[in-house]
Residue frames relative to the residue before (quaternion, step in Angstrom):
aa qw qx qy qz dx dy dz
X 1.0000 0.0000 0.0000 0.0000 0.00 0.00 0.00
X 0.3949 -0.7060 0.4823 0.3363 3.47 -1.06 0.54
X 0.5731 -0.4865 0.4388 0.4923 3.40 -1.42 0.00
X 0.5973 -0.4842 0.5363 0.3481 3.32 -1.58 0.22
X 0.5749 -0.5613 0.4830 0.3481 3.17 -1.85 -0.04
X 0.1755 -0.7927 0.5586 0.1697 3.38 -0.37 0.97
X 0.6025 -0.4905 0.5846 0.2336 3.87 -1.47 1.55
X 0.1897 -0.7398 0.6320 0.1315 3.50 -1.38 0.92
X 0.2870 0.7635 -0.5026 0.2866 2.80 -0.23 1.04
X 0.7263 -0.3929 0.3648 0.4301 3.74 -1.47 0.16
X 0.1700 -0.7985 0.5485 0.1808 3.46 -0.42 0.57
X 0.3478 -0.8197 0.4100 0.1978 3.78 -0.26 1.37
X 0.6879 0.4788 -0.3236 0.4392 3.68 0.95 -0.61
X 0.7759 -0.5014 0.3240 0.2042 3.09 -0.79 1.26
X 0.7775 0.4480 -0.0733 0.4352 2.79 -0.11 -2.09
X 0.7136 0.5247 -0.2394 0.3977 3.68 0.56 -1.80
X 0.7738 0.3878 -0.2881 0.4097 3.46 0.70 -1.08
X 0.3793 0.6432 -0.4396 0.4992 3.67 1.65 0.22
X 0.6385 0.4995 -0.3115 0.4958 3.69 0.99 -1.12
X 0.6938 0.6076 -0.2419 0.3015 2.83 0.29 -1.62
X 0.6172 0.5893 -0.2051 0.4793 3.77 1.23 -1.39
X 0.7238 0.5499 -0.1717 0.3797 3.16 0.77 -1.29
X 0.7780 0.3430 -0.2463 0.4652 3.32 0.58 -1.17
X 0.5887 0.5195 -0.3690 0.4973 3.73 1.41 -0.75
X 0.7681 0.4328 -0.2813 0.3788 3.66 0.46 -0.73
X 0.3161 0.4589 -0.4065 0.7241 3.88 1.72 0.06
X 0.8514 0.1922 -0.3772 0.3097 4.06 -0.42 -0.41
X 0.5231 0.6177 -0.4118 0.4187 3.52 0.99 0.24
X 0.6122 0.5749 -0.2108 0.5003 3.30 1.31 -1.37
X 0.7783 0.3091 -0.3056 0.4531 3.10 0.84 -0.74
X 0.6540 0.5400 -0.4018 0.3453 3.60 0.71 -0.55
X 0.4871 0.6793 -0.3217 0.4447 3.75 1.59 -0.26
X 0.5729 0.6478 -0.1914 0.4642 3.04 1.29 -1.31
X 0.7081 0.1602 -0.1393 0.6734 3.69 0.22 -1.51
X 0.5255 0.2961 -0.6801 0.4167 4.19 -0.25 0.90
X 0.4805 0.5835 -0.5230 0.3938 3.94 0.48 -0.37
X 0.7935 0.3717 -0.2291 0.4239 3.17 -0.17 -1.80
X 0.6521 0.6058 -0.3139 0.3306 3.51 0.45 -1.41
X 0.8420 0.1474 -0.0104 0.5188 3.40 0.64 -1.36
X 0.4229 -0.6872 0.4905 0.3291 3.47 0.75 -0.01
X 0.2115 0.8201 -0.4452 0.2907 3.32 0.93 0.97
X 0.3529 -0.5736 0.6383 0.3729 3.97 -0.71 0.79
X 0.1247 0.7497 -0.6357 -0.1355 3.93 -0.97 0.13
X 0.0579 0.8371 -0.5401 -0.0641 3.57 -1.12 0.01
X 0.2463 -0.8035 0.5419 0.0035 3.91 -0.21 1.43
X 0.0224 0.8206 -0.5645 0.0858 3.40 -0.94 0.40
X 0.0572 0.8619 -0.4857 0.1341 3.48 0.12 1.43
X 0.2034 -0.6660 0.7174 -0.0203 3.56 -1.08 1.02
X 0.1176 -0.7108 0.6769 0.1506 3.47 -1.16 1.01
X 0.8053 -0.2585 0.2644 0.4634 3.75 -1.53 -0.05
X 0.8777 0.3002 -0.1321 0.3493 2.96 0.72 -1.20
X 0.6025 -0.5717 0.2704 0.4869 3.46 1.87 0.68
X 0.5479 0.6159 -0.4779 0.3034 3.32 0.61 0.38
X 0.1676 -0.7874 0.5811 0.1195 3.85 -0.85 1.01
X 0.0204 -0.6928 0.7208 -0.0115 2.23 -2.06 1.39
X 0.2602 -0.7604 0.5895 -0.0815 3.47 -0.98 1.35
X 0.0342 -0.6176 0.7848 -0.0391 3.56 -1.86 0.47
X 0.2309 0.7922 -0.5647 0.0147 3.22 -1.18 0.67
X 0.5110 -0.7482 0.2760 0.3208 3.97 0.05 1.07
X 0.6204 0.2618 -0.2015 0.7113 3.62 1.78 -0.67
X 0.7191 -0.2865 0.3482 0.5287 3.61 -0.29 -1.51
X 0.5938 -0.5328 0.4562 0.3942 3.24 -1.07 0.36
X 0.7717 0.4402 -0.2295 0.3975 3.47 0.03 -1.38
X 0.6131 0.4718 -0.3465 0.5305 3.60 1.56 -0.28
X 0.7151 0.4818 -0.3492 0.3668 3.36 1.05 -0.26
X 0.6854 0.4896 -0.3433 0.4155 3.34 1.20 -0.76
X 0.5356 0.6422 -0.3088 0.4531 3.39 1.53 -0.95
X 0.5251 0.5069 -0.2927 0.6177 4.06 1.78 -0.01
X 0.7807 0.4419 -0.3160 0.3089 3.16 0.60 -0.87
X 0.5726 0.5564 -0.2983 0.5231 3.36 1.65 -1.20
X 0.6499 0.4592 -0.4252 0.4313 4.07 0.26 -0.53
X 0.5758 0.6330 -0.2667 0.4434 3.78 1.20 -0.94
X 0.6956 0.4458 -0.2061 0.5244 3.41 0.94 -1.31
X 0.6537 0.4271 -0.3462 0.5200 4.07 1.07 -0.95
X 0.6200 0.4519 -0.4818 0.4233 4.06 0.60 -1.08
X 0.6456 0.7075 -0.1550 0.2421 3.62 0.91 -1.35
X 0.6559 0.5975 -0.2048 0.4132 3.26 1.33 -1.58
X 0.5892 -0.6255 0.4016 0.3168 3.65 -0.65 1.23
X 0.7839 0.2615 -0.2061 0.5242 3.86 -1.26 0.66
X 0.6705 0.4675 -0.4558 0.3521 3.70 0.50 -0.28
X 0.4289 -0.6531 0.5210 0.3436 3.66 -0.97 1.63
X 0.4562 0.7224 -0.4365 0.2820 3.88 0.40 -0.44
X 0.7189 0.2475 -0.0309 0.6488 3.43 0.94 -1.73
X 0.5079 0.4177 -0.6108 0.4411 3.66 0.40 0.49
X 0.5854 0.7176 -0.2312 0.2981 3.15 0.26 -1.42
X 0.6028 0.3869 -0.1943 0.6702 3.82 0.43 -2.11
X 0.6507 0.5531 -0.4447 0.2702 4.07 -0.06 -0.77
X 0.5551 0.6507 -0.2143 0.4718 3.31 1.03 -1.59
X 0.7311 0.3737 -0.2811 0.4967 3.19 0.15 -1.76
X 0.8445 0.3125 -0.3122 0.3027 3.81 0.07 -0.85
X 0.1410 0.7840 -0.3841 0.4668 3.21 2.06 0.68
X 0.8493 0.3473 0.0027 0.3975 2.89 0.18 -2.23
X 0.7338 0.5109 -0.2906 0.3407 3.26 0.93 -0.55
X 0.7035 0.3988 -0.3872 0.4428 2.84 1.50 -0.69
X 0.5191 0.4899 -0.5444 0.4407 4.32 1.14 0.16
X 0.6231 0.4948 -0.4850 0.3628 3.80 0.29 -0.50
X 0.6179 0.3195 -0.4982 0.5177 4.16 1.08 -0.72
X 0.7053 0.4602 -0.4310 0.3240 3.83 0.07 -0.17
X 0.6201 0.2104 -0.4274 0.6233 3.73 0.77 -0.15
X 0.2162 0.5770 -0.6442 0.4531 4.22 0.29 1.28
X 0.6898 0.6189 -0.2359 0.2923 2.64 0.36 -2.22
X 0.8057 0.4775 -0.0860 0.3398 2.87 -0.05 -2.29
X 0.8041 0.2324 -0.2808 0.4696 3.44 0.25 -0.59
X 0.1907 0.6866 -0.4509 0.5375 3.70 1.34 0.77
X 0.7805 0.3884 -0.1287 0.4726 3.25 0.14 -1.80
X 0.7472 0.4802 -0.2796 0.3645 3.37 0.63 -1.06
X 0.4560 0.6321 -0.3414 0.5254 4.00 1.89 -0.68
X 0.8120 0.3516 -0.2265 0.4071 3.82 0.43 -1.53
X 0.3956 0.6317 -0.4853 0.4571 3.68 2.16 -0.45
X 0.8536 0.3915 -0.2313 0.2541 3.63 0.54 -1.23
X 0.4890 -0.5905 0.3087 0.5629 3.03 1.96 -0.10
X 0.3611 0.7249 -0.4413 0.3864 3.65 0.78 0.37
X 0.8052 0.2852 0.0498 0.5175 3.98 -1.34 -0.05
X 0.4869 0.6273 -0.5427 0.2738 4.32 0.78 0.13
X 0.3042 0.6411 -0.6570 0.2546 4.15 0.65 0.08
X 0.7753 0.4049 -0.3372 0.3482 3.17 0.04 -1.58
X 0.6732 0.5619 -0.4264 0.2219 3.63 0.43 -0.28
X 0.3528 -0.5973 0.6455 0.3193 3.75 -1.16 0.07
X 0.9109 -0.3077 0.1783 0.2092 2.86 -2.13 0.56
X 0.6502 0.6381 -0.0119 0.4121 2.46 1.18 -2.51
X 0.6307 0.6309 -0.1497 0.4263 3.82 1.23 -1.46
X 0.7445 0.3300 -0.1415 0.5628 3.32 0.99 -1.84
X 0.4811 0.5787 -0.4508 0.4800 3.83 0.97 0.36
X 0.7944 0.2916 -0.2819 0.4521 3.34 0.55 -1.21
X 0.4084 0.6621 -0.4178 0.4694 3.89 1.30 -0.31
X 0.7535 0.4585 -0.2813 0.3780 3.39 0.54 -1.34
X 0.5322 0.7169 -0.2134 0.3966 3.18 1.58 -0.99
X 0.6770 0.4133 -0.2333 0.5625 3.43 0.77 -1.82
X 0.6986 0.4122 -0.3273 0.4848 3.88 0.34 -0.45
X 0.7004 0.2507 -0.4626 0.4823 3.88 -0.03 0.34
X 0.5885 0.4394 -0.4660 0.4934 3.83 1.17 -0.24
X 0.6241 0.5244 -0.3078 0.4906 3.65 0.89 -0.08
X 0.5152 0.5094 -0.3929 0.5664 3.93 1.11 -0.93
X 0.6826 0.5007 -0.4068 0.3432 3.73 0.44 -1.68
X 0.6564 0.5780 -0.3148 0.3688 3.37 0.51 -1.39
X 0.7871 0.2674 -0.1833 0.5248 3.51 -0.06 -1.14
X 0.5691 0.4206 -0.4732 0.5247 4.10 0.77 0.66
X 0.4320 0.6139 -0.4525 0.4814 3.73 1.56 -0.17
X 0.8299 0.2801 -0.1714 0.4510 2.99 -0.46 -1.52
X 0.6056 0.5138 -0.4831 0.3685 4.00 0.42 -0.19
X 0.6575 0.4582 -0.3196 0.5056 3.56 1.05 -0.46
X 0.4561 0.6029 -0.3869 0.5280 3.99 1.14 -0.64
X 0.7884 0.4044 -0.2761 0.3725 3.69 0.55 -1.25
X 0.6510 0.5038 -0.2834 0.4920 3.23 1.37 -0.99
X 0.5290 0.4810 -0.4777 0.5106 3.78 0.77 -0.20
X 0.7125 0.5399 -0.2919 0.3401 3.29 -0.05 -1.34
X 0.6440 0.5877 -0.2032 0.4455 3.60 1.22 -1.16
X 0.7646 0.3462 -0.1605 0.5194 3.05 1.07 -1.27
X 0.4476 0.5023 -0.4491 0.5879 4.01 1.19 0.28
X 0.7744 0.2005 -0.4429 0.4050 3.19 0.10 -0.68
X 0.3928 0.8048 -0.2989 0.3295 4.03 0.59 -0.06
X 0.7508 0.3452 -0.1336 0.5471 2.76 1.50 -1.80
X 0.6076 0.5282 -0.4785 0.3504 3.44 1.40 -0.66
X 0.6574 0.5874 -0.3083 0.3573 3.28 0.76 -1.25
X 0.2436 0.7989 -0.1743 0.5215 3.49 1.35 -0.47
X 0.8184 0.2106 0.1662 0.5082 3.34 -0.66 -1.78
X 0.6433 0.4828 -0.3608 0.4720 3.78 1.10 -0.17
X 0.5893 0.5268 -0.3468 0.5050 3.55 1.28 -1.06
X 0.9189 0.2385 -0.2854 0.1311 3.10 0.55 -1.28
X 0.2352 0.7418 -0.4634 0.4238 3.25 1.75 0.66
X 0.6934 0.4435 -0.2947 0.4854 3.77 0.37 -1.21
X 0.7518 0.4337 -0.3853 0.3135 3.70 0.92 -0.75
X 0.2636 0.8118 -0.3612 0.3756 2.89 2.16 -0.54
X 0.6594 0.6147 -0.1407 0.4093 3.38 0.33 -2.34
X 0.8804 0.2274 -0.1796 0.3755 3.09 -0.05 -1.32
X 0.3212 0.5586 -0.6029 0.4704 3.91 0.94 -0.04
X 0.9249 0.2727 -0.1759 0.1979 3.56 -0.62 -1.55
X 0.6076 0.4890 -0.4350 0.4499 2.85 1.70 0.34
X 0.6189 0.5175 -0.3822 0.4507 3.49 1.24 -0.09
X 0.6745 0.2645 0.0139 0.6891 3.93 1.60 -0.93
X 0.4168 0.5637 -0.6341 0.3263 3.34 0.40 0.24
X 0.9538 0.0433 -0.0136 0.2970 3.66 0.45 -0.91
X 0.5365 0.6214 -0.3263 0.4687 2.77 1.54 0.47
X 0.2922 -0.8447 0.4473 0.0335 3.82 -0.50 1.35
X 0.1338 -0.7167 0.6690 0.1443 4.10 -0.96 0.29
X 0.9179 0.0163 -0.1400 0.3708 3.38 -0.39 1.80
X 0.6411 -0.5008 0.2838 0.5076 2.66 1.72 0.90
X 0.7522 0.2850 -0.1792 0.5664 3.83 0.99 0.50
X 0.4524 -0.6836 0.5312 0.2141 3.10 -0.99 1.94
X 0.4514 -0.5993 0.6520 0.1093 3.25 -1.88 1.00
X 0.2305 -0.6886 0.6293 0.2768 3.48 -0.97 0.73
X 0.4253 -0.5716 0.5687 0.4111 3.50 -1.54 -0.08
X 0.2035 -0.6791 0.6678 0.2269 3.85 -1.18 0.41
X 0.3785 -0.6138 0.6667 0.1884 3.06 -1.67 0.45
X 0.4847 -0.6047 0.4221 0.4704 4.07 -1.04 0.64
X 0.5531 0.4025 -0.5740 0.4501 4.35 0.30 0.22
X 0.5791 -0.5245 0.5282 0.3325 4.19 0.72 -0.31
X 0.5942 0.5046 -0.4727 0.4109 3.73 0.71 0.30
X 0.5282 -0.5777 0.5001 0.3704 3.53 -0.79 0.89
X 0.5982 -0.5763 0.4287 0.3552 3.53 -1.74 -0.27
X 0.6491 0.5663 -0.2479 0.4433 3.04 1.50 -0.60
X 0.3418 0.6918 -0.4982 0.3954 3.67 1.79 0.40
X 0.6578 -0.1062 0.3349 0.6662 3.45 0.44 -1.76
X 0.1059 -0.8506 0.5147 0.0201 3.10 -0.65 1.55
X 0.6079 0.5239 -0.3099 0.5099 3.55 1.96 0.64
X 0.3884 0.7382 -0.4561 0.3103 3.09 1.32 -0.05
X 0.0692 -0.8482 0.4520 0.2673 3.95 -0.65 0.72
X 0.0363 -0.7084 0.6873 -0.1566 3.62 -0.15 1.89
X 0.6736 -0.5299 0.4464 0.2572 3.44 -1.41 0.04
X 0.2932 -0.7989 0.5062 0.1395 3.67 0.05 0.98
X 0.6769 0.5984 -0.4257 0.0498 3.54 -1.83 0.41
X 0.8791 -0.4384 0.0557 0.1787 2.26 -2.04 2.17
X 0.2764 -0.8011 0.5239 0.0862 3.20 -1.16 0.94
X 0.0587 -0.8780 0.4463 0.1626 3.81 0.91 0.60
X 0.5235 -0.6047 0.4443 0.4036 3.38 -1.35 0.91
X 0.6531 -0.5618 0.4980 0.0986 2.87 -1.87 0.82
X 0.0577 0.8977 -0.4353 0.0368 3.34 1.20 1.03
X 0.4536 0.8053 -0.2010 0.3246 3.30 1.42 -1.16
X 0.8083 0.3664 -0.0492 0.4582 3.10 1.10 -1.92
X 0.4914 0.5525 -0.4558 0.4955 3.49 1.68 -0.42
X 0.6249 0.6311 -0.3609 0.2845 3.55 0.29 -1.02
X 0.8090 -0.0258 -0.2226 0.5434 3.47 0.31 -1.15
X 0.3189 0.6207 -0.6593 0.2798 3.60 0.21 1.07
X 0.5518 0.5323 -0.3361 0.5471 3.39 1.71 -1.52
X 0.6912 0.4757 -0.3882 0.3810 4.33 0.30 -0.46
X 0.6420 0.4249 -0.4305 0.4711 3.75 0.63 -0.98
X 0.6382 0.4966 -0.4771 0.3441 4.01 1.08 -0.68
X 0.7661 0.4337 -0.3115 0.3576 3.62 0.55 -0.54
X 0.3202 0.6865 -0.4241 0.4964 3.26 1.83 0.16
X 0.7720 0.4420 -0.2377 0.3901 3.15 -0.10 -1.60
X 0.6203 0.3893 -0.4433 0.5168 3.73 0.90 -0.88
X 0.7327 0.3838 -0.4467 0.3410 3.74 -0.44 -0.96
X 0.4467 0.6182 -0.4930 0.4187 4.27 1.08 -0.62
X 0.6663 0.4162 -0.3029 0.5396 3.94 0.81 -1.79
């Protein structure tokens, strides 16, 4: 079974909160300890019991730690041009190593500056650039589809309307008593496939040929 939850609070017996001190204040001391080592951490503990007695831990020195702690608290303290200032600068310093960085990356992007690299580097370089080629050959084909859909609708809109307007201009109107079809420029009437989207245009009556057909007839009579 686990232990129970134990009420923070003041512990009234005497004796218990003697325990109680002891065994917590051994685990603090020690958990300071392994953050020191563990993390390379500056640490520094300071304990006072009830009865004024001090106990301390510190990974360097005490007087080196607090003498850290008190400059931290003055750079730190709100309004002071001091700590605005040291901010800025480590602001700035830390965007100037990143645009370093960046245009770094962007030289070895172009193939520029590779000496310094290893094997292992110009593998994964080579890498980030064909997952990059792929990408930007993605979307160039997405645009060209898209370009060429809309194309076809627009396309297929004209030639509906030209559709429209043939048969309303020739739909019903005849030269000698005989409807004209419209032709399309491949030769297929309209009445083949009137959705097909081909390029459309007008076949005009042959007025040209009635005429001097109507002249060789009155020839021939005035000849008898």
């Amino acid at each position: 079974m686990g232990r129970g939850k134990i009420v923070i609070r003041r512990i009234d017996n005497s004796t218990s909160r003697q325990v109680t001190f002891s065994k917590r204040r051994n685990g603090l001391l020690k958990k300071a300890k392994e953050l020191a080592i563990l993390c390379d951490a500056e640490v520094g503990v300071m304990i006072f019991s009830s009865t004024g007695k001090l106990y301390d831990f510190a990974s360097t020195s005490m007087r080196s730690v607090i003498m850290r702690f008190n400059k931290a608290k003055e750079e730190n303290q709100p309004g002071n041009p001091t700590s605005e200032v040291k901010f800025w600068q480590r602001e700035a310093a830390v965007l100037r190593q990143q645009l370093q960085n960046l245009q770094e990356n962007h030289r070895q992007m172009m193939g520029e500056e590779l000496s310094v690299l290893t094997i292992k580097d110009l593998q994964n370089l080579e890498s980030q650039l064909e997952m990059s080629l792929h990408g930007v050959r993605m979307k160039k084909d997405q645009i060209l589809m898209h370009e060429i859909e809309e194309l076809t609708r627009k396309g297929n809109l004209i030639h509906q309307e030209n559709v429209k307007l043939c048969k309303k201009v020739y739909g019903t109107r005849g030269v000698n008593g005989t409807n004209k079809e419209l032709f399309l420029t491949n030769g297929q009437s309209m009445e083949e496939d009137p959705h097909e989207p081909v390029h459309l245009q007008l076949s005009q009556p042959q007025q040209q040929n009635y005429e001097t057909s109507t002249r060789a007839t009155k020839l021939g009579l005035q000849l008898h």
